[in-house]
C-alpha positions in Angstrom: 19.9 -33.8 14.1 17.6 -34.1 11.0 16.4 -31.0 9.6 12.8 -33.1 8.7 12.7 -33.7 13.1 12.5 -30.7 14.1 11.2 -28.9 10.5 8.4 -26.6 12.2 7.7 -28.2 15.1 6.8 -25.4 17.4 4.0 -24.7 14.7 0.1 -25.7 14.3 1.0 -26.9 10.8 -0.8 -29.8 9.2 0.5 -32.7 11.2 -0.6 -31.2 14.3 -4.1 -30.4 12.8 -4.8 -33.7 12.2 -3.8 -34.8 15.4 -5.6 -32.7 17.0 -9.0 -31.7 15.5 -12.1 -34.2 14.7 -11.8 -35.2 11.1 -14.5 -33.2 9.9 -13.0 -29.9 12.0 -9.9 -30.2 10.0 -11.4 -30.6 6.6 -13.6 -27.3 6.8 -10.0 -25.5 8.4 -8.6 -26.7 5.4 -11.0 -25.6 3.0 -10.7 -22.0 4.4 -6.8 -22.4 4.3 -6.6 -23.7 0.7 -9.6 -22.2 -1.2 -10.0 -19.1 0.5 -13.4 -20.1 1.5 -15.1 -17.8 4.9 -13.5 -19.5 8.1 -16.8 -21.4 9.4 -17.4 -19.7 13.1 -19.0 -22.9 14.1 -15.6 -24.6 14.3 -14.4 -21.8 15.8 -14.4 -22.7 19.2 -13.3 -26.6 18.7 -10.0 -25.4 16.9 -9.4 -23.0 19.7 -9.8 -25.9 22.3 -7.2 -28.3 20.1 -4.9 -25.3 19.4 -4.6 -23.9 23.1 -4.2 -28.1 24.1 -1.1 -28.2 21.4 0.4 -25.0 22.1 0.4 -25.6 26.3 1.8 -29.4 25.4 4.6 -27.1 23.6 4.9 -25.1 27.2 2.9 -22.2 26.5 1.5 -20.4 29.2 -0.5 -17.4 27.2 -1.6 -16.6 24.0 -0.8 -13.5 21.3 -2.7 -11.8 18.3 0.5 -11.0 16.1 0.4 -8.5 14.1 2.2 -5.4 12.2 1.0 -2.2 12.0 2.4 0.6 10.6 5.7 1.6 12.2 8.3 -0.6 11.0 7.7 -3.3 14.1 5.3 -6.0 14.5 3.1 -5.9 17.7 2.2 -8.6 20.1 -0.1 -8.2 23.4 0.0 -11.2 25.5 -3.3 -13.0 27.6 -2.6 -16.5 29.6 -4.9 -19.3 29.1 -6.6 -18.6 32.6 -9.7 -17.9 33.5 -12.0 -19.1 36.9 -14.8 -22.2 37.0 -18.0 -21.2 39.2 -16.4 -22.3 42.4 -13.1 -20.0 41.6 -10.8 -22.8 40.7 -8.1 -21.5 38.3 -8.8 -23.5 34.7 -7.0 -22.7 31.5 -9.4 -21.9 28.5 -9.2 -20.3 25.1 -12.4 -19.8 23.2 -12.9 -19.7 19.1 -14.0 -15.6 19.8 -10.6 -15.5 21.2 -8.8 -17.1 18.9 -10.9 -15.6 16.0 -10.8 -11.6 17.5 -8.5 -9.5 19.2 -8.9 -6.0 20.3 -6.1 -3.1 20.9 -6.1 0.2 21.1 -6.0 1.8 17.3 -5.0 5.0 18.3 -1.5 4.7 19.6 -0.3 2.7 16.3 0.5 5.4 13.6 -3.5 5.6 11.9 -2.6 8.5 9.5 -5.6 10.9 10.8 -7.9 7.3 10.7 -8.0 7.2 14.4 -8.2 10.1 16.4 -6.9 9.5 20.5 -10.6 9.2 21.7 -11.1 6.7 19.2 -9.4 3.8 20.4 -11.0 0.5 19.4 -9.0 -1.6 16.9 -9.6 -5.0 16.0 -6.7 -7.8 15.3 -8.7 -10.8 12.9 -7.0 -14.5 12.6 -5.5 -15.1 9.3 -5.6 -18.7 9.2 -3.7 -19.0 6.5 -0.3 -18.5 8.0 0.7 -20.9 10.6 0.4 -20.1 14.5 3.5 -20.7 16.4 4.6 -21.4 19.9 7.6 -19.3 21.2 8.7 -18.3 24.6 5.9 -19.9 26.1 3.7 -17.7 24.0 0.9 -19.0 21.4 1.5 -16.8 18.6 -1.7 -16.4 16.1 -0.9 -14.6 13.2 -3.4 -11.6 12.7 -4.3 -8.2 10.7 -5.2 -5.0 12.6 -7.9 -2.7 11.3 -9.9 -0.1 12.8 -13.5 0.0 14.5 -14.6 1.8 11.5 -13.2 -1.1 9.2 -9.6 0.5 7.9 -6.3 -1.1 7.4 -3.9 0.0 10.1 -1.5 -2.9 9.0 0.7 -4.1 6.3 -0.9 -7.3 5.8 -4.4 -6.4 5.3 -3.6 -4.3 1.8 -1.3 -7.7 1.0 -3.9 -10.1 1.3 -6.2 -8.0 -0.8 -3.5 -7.6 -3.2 -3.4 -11.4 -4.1 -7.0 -12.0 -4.0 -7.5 -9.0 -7.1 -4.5 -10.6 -8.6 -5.6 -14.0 -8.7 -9.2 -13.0 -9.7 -7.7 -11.2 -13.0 -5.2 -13.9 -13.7 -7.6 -16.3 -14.0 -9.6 -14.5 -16.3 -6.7 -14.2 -18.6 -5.9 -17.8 -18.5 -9.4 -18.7 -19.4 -8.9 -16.9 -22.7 -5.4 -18.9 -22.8 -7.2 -22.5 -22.4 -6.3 -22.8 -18.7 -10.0 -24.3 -17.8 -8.7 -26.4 -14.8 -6.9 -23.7 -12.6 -9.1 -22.0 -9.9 -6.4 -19.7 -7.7 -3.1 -17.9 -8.6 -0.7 -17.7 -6.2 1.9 -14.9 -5.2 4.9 -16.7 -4.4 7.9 -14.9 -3.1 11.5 -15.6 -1.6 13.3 -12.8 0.5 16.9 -12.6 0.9 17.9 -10.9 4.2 21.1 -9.7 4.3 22.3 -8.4 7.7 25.8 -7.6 9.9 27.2 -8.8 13.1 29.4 -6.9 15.4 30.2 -7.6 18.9 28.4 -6.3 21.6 30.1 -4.7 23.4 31.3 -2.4 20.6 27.7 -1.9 20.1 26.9 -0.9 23.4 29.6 1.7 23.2 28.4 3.7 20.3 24.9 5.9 21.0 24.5 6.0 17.2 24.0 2.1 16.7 21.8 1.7 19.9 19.3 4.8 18.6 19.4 4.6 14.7 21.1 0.9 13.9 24.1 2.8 11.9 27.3 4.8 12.6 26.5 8.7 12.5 30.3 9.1 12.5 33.5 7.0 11.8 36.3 6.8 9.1 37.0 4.4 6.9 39.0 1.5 7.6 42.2 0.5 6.2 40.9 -2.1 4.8 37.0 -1.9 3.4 36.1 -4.4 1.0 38.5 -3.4 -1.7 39.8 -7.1 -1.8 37.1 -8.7 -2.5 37.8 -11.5 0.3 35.2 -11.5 2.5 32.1 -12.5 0.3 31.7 -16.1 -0.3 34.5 -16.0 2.4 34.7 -19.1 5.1 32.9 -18.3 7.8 34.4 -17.6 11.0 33.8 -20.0 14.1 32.2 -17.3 16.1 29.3 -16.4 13.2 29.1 -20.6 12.0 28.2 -21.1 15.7 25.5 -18.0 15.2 23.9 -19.5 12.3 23.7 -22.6 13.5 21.4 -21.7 16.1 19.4 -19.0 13.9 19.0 -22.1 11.6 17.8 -24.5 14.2 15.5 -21.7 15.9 14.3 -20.7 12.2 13.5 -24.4 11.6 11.4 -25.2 14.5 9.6 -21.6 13.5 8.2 -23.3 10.4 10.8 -20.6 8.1 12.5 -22.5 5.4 15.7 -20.8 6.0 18.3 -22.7 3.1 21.0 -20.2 2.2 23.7 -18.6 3.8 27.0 -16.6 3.5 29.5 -14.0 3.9 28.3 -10.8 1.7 30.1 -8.1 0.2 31.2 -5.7 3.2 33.2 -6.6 6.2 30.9 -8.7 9.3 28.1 -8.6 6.5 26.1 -11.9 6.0 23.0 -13.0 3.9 20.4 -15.6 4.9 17.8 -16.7 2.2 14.5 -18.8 2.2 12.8 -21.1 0.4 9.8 -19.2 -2.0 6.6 -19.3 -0.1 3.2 -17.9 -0.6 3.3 -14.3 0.0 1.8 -13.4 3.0 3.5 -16.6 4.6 6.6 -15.4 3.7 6.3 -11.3 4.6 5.0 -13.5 8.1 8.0 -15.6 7.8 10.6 -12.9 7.1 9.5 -10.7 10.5 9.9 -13.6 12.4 13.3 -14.1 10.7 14.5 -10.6 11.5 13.1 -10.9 15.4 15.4 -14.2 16.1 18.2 -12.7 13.9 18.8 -9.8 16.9 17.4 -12.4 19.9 20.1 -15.0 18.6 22.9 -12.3 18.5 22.2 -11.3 21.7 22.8 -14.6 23.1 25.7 -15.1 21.3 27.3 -11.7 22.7 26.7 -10.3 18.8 24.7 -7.1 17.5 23.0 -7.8 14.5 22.6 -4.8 12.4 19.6 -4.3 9.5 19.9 -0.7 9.0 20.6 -0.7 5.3 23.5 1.4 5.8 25.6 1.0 9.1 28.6 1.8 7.8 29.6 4.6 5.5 32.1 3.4 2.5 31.5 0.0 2.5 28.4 -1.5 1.0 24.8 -1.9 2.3 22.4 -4.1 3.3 19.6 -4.8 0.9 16.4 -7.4 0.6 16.0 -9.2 -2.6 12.1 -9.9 -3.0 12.0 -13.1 -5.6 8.4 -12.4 -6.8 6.4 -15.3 -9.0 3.2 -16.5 -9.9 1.6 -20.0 -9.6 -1.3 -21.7 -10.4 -3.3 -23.8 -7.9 -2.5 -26.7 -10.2 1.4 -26.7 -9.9 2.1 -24.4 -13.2 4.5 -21.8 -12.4 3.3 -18.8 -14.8 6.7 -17.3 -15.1 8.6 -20.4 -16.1 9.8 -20.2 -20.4 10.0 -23.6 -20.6 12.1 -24.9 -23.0 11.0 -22.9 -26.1 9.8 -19.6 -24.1 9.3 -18.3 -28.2 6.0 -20.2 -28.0 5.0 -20.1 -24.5 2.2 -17.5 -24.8 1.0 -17.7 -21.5 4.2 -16.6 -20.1 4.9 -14.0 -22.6 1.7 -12.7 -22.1 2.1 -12.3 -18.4 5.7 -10.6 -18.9 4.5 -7.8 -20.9 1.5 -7.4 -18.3 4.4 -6.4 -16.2 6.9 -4.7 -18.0 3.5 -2.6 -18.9 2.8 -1.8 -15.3 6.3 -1.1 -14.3 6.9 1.1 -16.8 3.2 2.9 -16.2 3.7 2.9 -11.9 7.3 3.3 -11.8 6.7 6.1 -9.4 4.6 3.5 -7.1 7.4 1.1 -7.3 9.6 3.6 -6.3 7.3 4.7 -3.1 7.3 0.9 -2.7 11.1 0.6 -1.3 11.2 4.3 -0.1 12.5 5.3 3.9 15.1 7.1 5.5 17.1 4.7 6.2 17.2 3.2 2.5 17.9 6.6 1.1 21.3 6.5 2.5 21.6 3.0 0.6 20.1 3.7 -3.0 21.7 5.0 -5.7 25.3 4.2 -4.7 27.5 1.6 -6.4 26.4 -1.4 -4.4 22.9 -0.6 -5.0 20.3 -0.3 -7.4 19.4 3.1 -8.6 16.4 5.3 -8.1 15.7 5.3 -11.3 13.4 2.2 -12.4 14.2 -0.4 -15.2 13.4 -3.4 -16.1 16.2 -6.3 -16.8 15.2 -9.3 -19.2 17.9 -10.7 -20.6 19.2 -11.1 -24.2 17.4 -13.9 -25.2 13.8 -12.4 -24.4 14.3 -9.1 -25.9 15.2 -10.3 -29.3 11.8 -13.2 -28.9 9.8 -9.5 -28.0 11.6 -7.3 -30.4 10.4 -10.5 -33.1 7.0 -10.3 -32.2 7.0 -6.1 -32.5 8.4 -6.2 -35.7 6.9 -9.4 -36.8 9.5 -11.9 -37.8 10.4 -14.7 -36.8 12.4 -15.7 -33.7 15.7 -17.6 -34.7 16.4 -19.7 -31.5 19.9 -20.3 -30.5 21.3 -23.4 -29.2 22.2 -23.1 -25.9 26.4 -23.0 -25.7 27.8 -25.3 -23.6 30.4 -24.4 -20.4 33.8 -26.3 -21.2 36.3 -25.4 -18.6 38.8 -27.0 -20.3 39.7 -29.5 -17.4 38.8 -33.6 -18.9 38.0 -34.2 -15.0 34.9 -31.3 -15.0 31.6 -32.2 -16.4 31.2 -29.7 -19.2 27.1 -28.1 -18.7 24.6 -26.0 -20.7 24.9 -22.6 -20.1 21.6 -20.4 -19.4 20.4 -18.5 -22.4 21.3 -15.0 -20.3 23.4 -13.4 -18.2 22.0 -12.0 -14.9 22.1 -8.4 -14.2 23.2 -7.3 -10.1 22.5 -3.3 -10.9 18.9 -3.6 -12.3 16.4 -3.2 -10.0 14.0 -5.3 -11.5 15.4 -8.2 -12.8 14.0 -11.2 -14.5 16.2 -14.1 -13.3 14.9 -17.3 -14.8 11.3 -18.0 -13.3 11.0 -15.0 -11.2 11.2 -11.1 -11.1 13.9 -10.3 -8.3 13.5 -6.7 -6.9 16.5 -5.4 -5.8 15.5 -2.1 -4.2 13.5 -3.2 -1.0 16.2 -2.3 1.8 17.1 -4.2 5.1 15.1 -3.6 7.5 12.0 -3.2 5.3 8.9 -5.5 5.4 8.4 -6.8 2.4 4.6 -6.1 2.4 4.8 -3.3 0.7 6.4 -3.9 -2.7 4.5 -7.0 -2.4 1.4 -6.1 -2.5 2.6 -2.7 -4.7 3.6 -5.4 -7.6 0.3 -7.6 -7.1 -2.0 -4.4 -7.5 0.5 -3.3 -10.8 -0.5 -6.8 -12.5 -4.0 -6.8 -11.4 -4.6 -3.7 -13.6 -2.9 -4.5 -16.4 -4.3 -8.3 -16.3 -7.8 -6.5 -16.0 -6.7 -4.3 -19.4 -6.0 -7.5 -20.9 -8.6 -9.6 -19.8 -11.1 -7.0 -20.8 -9.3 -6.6 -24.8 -9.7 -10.6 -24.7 -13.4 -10.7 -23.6 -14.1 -8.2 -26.6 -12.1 -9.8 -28.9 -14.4 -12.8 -30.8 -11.9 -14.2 -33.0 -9.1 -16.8 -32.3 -8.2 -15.2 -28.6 -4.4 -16.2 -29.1 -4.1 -14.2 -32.1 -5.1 -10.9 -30.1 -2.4 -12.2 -27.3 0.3 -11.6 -29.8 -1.5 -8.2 -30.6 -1.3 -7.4 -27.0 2.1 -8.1 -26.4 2.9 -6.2 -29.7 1.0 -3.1 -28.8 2.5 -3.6 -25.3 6.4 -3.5 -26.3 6.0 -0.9 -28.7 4.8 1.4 -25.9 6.7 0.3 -23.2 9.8 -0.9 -24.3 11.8 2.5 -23.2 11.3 0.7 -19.3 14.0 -2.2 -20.7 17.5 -2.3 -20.1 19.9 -5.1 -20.2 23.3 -3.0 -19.7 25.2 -1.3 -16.3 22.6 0.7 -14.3 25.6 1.9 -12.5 26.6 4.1 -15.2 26.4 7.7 -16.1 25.4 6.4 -19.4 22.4 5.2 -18.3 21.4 8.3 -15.8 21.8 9.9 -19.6 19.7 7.7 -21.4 17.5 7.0 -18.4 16.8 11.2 -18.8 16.5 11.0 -22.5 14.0 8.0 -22.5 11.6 10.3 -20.1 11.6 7.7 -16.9 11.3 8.8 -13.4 14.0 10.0 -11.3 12.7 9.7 -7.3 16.0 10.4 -5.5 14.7 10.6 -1.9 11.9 9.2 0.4 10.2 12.5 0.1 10.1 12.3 -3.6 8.8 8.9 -3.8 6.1 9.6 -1.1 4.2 11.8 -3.8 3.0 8.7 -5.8 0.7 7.9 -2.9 -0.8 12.1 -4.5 -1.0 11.0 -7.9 -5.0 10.6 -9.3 -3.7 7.1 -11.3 -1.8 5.3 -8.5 -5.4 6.3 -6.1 -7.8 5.0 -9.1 -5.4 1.9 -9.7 -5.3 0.8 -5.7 -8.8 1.5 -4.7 -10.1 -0.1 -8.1 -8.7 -3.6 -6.8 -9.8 -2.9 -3.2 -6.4 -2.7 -2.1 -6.3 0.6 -0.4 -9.5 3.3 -0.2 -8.4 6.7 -0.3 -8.9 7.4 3.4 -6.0 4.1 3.8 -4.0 6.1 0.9 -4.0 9.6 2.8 -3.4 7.7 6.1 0.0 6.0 4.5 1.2 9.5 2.4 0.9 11.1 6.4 2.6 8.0 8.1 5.3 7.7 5.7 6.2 11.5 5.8 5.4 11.5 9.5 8.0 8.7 9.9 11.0 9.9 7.7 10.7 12.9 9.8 11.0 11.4 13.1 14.1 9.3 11.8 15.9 12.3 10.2 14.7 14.2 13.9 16.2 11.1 16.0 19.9 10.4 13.7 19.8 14.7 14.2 19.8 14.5 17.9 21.9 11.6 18.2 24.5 13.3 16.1 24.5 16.6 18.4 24.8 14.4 21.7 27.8 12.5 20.9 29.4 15.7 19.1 28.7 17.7 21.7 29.3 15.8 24.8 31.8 13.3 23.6 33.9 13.8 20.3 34.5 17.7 20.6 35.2 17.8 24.4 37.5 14.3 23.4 39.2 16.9 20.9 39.7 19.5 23.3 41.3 17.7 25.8 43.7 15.9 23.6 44.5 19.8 21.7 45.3 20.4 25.7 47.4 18.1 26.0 49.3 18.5 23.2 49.4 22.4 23.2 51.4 21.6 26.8 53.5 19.0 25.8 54.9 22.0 22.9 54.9 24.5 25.0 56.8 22.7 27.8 59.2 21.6 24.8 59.6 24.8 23.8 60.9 26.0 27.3 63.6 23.9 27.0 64.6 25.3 23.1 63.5 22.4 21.3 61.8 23.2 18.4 58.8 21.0 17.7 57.2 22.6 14.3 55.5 19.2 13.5 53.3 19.2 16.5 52.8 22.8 16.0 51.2 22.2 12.6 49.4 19.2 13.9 47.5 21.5 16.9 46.6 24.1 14.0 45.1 21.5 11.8 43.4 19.8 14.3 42.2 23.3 15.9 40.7 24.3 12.0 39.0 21.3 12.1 37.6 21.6 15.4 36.5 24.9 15.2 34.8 23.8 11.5 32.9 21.1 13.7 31.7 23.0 16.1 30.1 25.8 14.0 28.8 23.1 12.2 27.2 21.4 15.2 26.0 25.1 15.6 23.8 25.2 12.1 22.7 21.8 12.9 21.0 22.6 15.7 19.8 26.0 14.3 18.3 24.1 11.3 16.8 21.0 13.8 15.0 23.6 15.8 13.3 25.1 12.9 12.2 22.2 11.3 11.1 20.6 15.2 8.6 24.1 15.1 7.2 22.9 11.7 3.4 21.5 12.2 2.6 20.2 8.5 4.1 16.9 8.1 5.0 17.0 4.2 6.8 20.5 5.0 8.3 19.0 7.6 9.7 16.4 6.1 11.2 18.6 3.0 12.8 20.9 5.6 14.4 17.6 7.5 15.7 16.5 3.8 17.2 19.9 2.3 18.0 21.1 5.4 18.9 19.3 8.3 20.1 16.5 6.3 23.0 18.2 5.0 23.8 20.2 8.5 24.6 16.7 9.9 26.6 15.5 6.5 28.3 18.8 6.9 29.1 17.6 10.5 29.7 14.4 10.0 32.8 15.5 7.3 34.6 17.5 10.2 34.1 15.1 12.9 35.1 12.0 10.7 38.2 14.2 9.8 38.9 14.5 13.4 39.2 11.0 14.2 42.1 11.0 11.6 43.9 13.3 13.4 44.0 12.1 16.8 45.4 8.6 18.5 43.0 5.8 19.0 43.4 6.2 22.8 42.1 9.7 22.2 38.7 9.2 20.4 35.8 8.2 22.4 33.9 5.4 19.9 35.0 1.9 19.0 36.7 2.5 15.3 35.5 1.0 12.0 38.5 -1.3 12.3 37.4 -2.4 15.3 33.2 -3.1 14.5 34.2 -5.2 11.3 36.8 -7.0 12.1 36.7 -7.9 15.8 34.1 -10.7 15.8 
């Protein structure tokens, strides 16, 4: 098998356009794909006829309007291609209104306060920029999802507006730069997934991984990832066999899956794809997490996404590689060889560290959830607090330009292993940096913070609206600038690192030393979701998102509800599920084994045999279980207070310095427990037996 044969072959890509539409058709579909130009509705209905005749040759027996609104899932409703002639003969048909518009019902999606119950009419609009796929016999026609009254319910909508303000502003500032032939800019970006795979039937054991994707309970391991042998490890037969098949089924999908390997943790994985244009590749990266758990199902595996399944081992993350490229081939971000005297891209790299350091609290927001809360800030992951990594080599070419001397280049050093049968190689100019959460890594800005499970929508589009406004602020300074418009780029980028600079830093951002310095240089601290939702409240982050036409400030208020509304019910589900499976299984599993025990002593006893070891044991293990259950007691005291709360931002405080530490209080007892009593005893597969047994 090639991977070129079968290289998106369940999709309506170009090949199949061709083949399929009238010359003309495909030309004006083209234009629309490639220049953004309106989709022509007179075509509408011939590309309809030629994609329903492709997608049934592929086996498909309906169609879908895909789409993704605002609960963490993407959402599909399904219509066959049937319909009745005049005399009642079944006929299968598929119109350009249907393939153009979709309707569902807006008001049971989360709308923030946009829809109300009685008003229920959505709309789902092709975007015919991403490819339509066939899968399970099922046309699937990518789509955004918006209200009756016009407003973004979805995460694509606000991402697809991001690029368009982004590429309007970029091109203005490449104008000034001499860039006459360029007419688009293009967000590119490259997610890596990372992931874990346990067995299935250990996962159908534990309530906690079938109702919140991680373990509420469990103890560490004897062995975590303290050897450092698992990442790059070989991969065992069970998972090659599962990525072979993901790969295959990816392929076919049109996703350019490329990398793969063994992670950090125990049974932890990463898959990564070729760069893409954004909202092709937030599309892309769905679809990659949906055949992730349907591939792992069929092969008997759980695949886990929850950024943190397992306490004391490390978490899952998703790296979004963000770039910029011109319609004519030029990547923005690239140095080049002499990156000293490439203005364009220095220009463009201080238009971002600018806005990072400006919107840190929106970048924050950005990569904010429950579920990454319990991932951030630890030592596998980036901190809350935002910086911005460049490298060696480009803060000594922008501390040259703020003080105004010239850069002294260095020649890069060559890599001599010392082995006459190993080609010696240049080395790269920098080191990379694994703690920063924004690091520049060559071409590209990779943001480390974006967890798991996460679309990557959000800090997509959050970046693209940051370096619209400051590209605006620059384009604007250029346009009243009537000298030579290259010496008031320097100025920019002068004025710009002398202001800004305190967002840089090159060293370990695992470090008290840089909480300290973090503190002392004034940035942003956002510990929790909570915090972080308050950027969506802040009068600069509105003016900068409504500006571009990237959010109004009805969408804005309708995300600060959802996302408050949605920590709440995660915190309110991982609450419950922790009281059912203390309750009914681990302290009655306690009880009975302190029963059996206490009998075995006391029958021991009878017969004057001291056992003062087993004595001890019983106490301890009664402490603890008397510790656990008043602590399942204030859980549930502090869950029913915070379940009576009707504001949703109270709410969601109350959940966080609350109930939050009721169930880490619970959790310490319980996990303490399983310690003390024989595997046969305790009622949940182990640690040891998740991470290893695949």
């Amino acid at each position: 098998m090639y991977i070129t044969d079968i290289y998106a072959e369940a999709c309506f890509n170009d090949e199949a356009m061709k083949e399929h539409l009238s010359e003309e058709t495909y030309k004006r579909l083209k234009a629309t794909v490639d220049n953004g130009s309106p989709l022509d509705d007179e075509i509408a209905d011939e590309v309809a006829e030629a994609m329903k005749n492709w997608a049934t040759s592929k086996g498909a027996t309906h169609f879908s309007h895909w789409f993704q609104p605002l609960n963490d899932m993407t959402a599909e409703k399904h219509d066959a291609f049937l319909s009745f002639d005049s005399e009642g003969r079944a006929i299968m048909e598929f119109s350009g209104k249907e393939l153009i518009r979709g309707e569902s019902d807006a008001s049971s999606f989360p709308s923030g306060g946009l829809r109300a119950t009685f008003e229920a009419r959505g709309y789902t609009a092709w975007d015919c920029t991403s490819l339509a796929y066939v899968k399970d016999k099922t046309l699937y026609i990518p789509t955004v999802f918006c209200s009756y009254t016009g407003e973004a319910l979805d995460k694509k909508t606000p991402l697809l507006r991001s690029m368009e303000a982004l590429s309007t502003q970029a091109i203005r500032v490449l104008r000034h730069l001499g860039d006459n032939e360029s007419t688009k800019v293009i967000t590119t970006v490259g997610p890596e997934q990372e992931y874990f795979l346990i067995d299935r039937k250990l996962y159908e054991e534990r309530l906690d991984l079938l109702l919140c994707g991680r373990t509420l309970f469990g103890s560490p391991p004897p062995k975590g990832q303290e050897m450092d042998d698992h990442y790059y490890g070989r991969l065992r037969l069970r998972i090659s066999d599962y990525m072979h098949e993901l790969d295959r089924e990816l392929w076919s999908l049109g996703v350019s899956a490329k990398t793969k390997h063994n992670e950090v943790a125990p049974a932890q994985h990463e898959l990564a794809c070729v760069y893409n244009t954004a909202n092709i590749a937030c599309d892309q990266n769905q679809i990659t997490m949906e055949s992730m758990r349907t591939v792992a199902k069929k092969k008997g595996l759980a695949c886990l996404l929850h950024e943190k399944p397992f306490k004391g081992v490390s978490g899952s993350g998703k790296h979004v590689n963000w770039s910029l490229s011109t319609d004519t081939g030029v990547n923005i971000l690239s140095p080049g060889k002499h990156p000293e005297q490439n203005l364009t891209f220095l220009l463009f790299m201080a238009a971002m560290i600018s806005g990072i350091d400006k919107y840190q609290d929106l970048m924050r927001f950005s990569c904010s959830g429950a579920s990454n809360d319990v991932r951030l800030g630890g030592d596998e992951a980036p901190p809350t607090v935002i910086s911005v990594f460049l490298g060696d080599e480009l803060c000594e070419i922008y501390e040259a330009i703020e003080n105004s001397h010239d850069f002294e280049e260095k020649r890069a050093a060559k890599m001599d292993m010392g082995v006459s049968s190993v080609p010696s190689f240049k080395k790269d100019t920098t080191d990379r940096n694994r703690t920063s959460p924004c690091a520049f890594t060559g071409n590209k800005f990779e943001f480390r913070m974006c967890g798991s499970s996460a679309s990557i929508s959000r800090p997509s589009y959050v970046i693209n609206a940051i370096m619209a406004e400051e590209l605006s602020l620059i384009a604007d300074r250029l346009d009243s600038y009537k000298a030579d418009k290259k010496d008031e780029a320097q100025n920019i980028i002068r004025d710009i690192i002398r202001e800004h600079k305190r967002i840089l830093y090159n060293g370990n951002n695992y470090s008290d030393e840089w909480r300290a310095e973090a503190e002392k240089r004034g940035l942003a601290d956002l510990p929790t979701t909570v915090d972080a939702i308050e950027a969506l409240r802040r009068p600069e982050n509105i003016a900068l998102l409504s500006k571009h036409g990237i959010l109004s400030e009805a969408e804005i208020d309708s995300r600060y509800e959802i996302n408050l509304d949605m920590y709440s019910k995660v915190i309110n589900i991982e609450s419950l599920t922790m009281q059912t499976m203390a309750e009914k299984s681990i302290i009655p599993a306690v009880e009975s084994y302190c029963g059996t025990l206490a009998r075995d002593v006391a029958s021991v006893a009878n017969v004057g045999v001291p056992m003062p070891s087993a004595k001890e044991k019983l106490n301890a293990i009664c402490k603890n279980l008397k510790s656990a259950s008043d602590s399942l007691a204030n859980l549930k005291v502090a869950h029913g207070y915070a379940s009576k709360i009707s504001h949703f931002a109270e709410k969601a405080r109350y959940y966080k310095d609350n109930v939050i530490p009721a169930m880490n209080a619970l959790r310490m007892y319980c996990d303490r427990l399983e310690t003390m009593l024989p595997k046969s005893a305790w009622p949940f597969p182990d640690y040891t037996d998740i991470m290893y047994r695949v």
